[in-house]
C-alpha positions as CSV (number, residue, x, y, z in Angstrom):
1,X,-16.3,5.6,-40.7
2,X,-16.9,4.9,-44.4
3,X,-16.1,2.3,-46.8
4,X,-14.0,4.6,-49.0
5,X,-11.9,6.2,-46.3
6,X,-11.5,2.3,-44.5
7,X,-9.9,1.0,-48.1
8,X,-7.7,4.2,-48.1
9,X,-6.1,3.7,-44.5
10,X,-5.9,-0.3,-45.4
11,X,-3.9,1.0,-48.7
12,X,-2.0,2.9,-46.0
13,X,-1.2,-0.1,-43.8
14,X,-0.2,-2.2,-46.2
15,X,2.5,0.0,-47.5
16,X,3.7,0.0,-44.5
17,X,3.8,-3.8,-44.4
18,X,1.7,-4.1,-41.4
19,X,-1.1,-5.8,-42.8
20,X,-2.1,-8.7,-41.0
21,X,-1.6,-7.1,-37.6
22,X,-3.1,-3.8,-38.1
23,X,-6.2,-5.5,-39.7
24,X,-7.0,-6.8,-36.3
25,X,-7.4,-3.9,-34.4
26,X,-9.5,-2.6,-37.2
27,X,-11.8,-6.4,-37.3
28,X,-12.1,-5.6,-33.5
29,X,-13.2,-2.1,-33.9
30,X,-15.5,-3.1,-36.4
31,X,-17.3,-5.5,-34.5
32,X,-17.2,-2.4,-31.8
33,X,-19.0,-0.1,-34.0
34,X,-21.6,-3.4,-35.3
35,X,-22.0,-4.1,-31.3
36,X,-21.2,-7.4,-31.6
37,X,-18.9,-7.2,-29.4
38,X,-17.6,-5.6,-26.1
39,X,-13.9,-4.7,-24.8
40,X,-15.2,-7.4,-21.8
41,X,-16.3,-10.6,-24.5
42,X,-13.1,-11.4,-25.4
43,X,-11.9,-11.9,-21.8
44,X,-14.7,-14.2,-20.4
45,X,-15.9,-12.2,-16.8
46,X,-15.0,-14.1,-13.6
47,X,-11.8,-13.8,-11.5
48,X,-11.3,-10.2,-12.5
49,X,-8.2,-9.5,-11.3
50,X,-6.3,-12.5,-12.5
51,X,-7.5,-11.9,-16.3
52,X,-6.1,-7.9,-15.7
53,X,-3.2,-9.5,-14.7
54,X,-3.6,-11.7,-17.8
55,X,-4.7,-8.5,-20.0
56,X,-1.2,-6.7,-18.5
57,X,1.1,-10.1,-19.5
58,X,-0.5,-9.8,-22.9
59,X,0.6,-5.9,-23.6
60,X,3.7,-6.7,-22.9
61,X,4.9,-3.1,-21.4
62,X,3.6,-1.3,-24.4
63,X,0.8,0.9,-22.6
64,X,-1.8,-0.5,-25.4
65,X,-5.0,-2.3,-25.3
66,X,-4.5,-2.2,-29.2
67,X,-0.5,-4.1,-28.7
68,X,-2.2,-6.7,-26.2
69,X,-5.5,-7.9,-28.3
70,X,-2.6,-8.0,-31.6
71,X,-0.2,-10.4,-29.2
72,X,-3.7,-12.4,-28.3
73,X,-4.3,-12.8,-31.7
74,X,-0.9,-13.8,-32.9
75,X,-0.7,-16.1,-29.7
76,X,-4.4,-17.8,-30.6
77,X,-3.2,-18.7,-34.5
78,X,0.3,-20.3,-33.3
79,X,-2.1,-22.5,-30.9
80,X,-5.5,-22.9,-32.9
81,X,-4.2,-25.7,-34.6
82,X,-4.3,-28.1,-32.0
83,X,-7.5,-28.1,-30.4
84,X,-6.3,-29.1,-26.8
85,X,-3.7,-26.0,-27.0
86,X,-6.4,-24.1,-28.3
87,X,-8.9,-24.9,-25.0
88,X,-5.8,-24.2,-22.9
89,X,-4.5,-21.6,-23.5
90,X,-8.2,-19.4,-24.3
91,X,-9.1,-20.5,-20.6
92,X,-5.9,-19.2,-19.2
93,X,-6.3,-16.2,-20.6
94,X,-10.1,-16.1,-20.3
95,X,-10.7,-15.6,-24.0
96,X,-13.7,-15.9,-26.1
97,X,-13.3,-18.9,-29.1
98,X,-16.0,-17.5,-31.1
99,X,-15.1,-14.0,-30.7
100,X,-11.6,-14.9,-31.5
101,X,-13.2,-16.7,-34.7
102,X,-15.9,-13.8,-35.6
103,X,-12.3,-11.3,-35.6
104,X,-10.6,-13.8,-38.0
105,X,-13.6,-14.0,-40.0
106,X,-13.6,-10.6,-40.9
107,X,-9.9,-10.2,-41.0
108,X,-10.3,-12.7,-44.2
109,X,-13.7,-10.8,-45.5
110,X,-11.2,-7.6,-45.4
111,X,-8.2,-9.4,-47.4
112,X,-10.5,-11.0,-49.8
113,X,-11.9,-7.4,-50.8
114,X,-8.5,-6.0,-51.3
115,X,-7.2,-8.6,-53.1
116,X,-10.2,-8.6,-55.6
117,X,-10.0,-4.8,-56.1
118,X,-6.1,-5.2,-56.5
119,X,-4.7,-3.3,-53.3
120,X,-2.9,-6.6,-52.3
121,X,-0.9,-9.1,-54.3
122,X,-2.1,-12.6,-51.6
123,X,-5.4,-13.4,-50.4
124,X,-3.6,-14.4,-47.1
125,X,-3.4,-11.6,-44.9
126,X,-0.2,-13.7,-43.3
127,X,1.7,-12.9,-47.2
128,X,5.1,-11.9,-45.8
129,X,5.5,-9.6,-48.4
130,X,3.2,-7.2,-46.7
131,X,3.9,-8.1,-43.2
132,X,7.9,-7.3,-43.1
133,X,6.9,-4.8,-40.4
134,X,4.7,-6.7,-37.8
135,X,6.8,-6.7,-35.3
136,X,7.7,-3.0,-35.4
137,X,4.8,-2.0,-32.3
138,X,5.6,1.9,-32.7
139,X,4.5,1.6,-36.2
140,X,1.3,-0.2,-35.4
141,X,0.2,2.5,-33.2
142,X,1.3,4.8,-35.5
143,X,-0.8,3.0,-38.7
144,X,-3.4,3.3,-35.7
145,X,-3.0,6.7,-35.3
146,X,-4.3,7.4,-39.0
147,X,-7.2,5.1,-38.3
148,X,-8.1,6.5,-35.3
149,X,-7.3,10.5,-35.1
150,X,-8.5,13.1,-33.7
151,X,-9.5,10.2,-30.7
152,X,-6.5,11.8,-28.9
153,X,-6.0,12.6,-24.8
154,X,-3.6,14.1,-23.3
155,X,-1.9,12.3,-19.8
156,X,-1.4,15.3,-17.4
157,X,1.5,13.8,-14.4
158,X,-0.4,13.9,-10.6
159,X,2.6,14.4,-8.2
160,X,2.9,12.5,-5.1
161,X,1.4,9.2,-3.6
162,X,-1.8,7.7,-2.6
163,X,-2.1,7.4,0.9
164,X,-4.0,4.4,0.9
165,X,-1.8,2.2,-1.7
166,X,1.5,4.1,-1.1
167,X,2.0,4.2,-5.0
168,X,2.1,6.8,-7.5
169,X,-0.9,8.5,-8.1
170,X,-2.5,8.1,-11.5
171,X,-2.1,11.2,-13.7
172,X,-5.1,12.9,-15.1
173,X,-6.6,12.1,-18.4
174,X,-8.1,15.0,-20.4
175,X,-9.7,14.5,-23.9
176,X,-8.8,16.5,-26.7
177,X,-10.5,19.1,-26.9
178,X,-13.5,17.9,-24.3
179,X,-12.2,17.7,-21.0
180,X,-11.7,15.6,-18.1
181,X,-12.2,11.3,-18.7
182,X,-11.4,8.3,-17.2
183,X,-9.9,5.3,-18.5
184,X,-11.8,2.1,-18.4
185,X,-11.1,-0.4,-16.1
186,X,-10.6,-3.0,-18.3
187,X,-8.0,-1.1,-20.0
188,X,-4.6,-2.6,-19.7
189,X,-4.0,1.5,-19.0
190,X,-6.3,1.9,-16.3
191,X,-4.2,1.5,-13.5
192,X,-0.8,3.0,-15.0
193,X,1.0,5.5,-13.6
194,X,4.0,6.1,-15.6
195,X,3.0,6.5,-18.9
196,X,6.0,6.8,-21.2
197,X,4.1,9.5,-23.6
198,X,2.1,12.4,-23.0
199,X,-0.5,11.3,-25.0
200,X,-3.3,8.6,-26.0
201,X,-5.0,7.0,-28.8
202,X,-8.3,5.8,-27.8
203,X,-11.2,4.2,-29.7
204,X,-14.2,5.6,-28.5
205,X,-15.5,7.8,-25.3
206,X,-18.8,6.5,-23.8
207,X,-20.4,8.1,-21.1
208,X,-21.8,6.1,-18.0
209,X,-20.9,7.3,-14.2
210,X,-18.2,9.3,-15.7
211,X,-17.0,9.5,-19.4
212,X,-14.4,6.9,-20.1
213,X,-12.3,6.0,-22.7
214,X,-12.2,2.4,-24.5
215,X,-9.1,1.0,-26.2
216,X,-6.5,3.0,-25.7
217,X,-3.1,3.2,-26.5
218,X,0.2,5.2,-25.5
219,X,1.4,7.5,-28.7
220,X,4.6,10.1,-29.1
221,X,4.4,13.2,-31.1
222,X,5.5,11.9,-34.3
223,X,2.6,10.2,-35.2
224,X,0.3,13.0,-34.3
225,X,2.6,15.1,-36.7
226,X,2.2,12.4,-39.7
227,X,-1.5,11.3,-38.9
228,X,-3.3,14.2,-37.5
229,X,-4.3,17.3,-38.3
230,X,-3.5,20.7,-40.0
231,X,0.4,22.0,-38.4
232,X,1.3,25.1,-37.5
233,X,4.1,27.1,-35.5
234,X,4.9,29.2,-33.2
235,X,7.3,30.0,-30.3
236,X,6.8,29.5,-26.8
237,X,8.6,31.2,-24.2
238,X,11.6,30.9,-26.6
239,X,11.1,27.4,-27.9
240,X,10.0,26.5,-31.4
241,X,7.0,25.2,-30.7
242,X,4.5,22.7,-33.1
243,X,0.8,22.5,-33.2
244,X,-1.8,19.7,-34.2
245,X,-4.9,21.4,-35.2
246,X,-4.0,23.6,-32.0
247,X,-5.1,21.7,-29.4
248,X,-1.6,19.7,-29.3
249,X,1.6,21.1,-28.6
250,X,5.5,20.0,-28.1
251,X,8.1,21.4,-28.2
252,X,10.5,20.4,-31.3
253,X,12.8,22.5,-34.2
254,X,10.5,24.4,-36.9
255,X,12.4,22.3,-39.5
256,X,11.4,19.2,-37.9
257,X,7.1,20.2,-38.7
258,X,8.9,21.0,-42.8
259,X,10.1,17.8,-42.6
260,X,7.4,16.0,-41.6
261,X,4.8,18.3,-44.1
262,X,6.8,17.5,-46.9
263,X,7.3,13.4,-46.1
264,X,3.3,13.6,-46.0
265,X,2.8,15.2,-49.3
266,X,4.9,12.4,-50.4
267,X,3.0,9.9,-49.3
268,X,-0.1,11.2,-50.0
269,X,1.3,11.4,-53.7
270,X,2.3,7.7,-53.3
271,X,-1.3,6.6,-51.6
272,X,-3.1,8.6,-54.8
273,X,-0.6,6.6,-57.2
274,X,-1.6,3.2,-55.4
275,X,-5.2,3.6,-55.5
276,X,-5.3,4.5,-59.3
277,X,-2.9,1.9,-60.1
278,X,-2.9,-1.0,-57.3
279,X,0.4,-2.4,-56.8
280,X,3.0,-3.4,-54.6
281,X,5.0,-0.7,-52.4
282,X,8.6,-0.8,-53.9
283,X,10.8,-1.0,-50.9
284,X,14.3,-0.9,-52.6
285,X,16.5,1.8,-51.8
286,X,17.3,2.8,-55.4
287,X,13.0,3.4,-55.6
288,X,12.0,7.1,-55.1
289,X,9.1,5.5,-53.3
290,X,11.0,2.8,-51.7
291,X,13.7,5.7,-49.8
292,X,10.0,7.6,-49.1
293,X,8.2,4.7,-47.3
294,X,12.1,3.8,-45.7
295,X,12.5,7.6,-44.2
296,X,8.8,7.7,-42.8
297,X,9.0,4.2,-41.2
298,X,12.5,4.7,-39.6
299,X,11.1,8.0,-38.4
300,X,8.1,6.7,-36.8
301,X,9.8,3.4,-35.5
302,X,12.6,5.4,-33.6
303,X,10.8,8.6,-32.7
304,X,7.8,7.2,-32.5
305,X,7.5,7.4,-29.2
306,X,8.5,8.6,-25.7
307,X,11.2,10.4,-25.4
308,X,10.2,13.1,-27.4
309,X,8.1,14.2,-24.9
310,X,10.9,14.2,-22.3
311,X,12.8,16.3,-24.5
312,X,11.8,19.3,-22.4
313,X,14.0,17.8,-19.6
314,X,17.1,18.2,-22.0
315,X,19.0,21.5,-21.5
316,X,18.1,23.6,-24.6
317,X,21.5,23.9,-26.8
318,X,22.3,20.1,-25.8
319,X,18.4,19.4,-27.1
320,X,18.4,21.8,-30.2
321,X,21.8,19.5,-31.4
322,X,20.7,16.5,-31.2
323,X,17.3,17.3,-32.8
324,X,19.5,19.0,-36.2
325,X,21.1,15.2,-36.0
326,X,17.8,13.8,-36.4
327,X,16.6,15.5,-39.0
328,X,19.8,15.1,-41.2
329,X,19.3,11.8,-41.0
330,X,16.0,11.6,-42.7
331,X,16.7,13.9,-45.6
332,X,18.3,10.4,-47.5
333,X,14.8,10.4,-49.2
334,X,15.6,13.5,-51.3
335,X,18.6,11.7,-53.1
């Protein structure tokens, strides 16, 4: 990934006022791609199953390695500053000092670059001002999304049990557009079997006894519609149907894909107007940009997930209904 394209999608983040979050997934990946690091250096190995259990209290329910290493993170700086809380709580939760420190290290290297080239106003990635949003996880995944597309699998339901645990078996995993994978093990996703989307985020594929995915993280449609690639339509069976570069499908209104297209030329307008003239994101409702950056977040933060995907279930005219209300309510921007 290069330099140019990195600054662009930071731009990106920060409008969305998910700075100091966002930047450290993307420290972590770095220090992926530099092999630095490894998904296992930041949970020290040794009593395996109580760090998953560990790895699983971090993620809080969010079906993301990218949700649980952000909620390590934030829980390391509210602790780092006494050094007894600091020992504890990295030994609980079989963390890595240094490789917490190494992620924090670039985090800084990436705000100092910023600021000097003007994308951000602070040199403190923790400026509220561009962190309104940190708490918002669809939108991380979603600023993720950008980051990390076309890294995308699809989670295909296995039905019935396994006759040696007596619990749901875990669905298949199938790469877009490569086939069959497994999740790691060390993925707070690996042993999941209810997955509230149909689809996943990952960071990279590497092949060893089988092909598995690293870092990965449960995403809805929307973000694949924002963040991925080319759209197009057609009808299936009857139903208005969208693709993603045609490899992803769901099922959703025709006007919902118009929406979307034009709330991406829009802030692909606004992105081009930042990085010729660096400046803060206007968030106030009387701003053209502001009521942009207002209708894509509330979009992504409320249908930014799951139950898209279980729209399906919904009887057609009761579906096709509510999915006109949702779009009305995100054509504000236009005003």
């Amino acid at each position: 990934m290069c330099l140019t394209i990195n600054l662009t999608l930071l731009r990106l983040w920060y409008c969305f006022k998910l700075f100091n979050l966002v930047i450290v997934s993307v420290a972590w990946s770095f220090q992926i791609w530099k092999k630095l690091l490894s998904f296992l250096t930041i949970f020290i190995q040794g009593k395996e199953e109580v760090a998953d259990r560990k790895r699983l209290e971090l993620s809080a329910g969010s079906c993301s390695d990218h949700i649980m290493l952000v909620n390590a993170f934030r829980r390391w700086e509210e602790v780092r500053v006494n050094y007894a809380m600091e020992d504890e709580f990295c030994w609980e939760y079989f963390m890595s000092k240094s490789t917490l420190k190494m992620i924090d290290n670039m985090k800084g290297q990436f705000c100092e670059l910023l600021h000097d080239i003007g994308f951000i106003q602070s040199r403190s990635c923790k400026d509220e001002a561009a962190n309104r949003n940190s708490d918002n996880h669809a939108l991380i995944k979603a600023a993720l999304c950008a980051g990390l597309y076309p890294n995308i699998a699809k989670v295909l339901p296995s039905p019935g049990f396994n006759k040696h645990t007596g619990r749901p078996k875990k669905p298949k995993i199938v790469a877009v557009p490569h086939g069959r994978v497994e999740l790691h093990l060390k993925s707070v996703n690996a042993q999941e079997t209810n997955f509230p989307s149909k689809w996943l985020l990952y960071h990279t594929k590497i092949k060893s006894s089988s092909v598995f995915l690293h870092d990965t993280s449960a995403i809805g449609p929307y973000p694949l519609l924002f963040f991925g690639g080319e759209i197009s339509l057609l009808s299936d069976e009857g139903h208005e149907t969208i693709c993603i570069d045609k490899d992803i499908r769901f099922h959703a209104p025709f006007q919902t894909a118009n929406l979307v297209k034009d709330l991406r030329k829009e802030l692909d307008k606004l992105l081009e107007s930042k990085i010729e003239k660096p400046g803060a994101t206007e968030w106030s409702s009387s701003s053209t940009e502001g009521r942009i950056m207002k209708a894509i977040t509330d979009l992504l933060s409320t249908r930014g997930g799951e139950e898209d995907d279980r729209d399906e279930e919904t009887p057609p005219a009761e579906r096709k209904k509510d999915q006109h209300y949702r779009h009305d309510r995100y054509q504000n921007w236009r005003n």
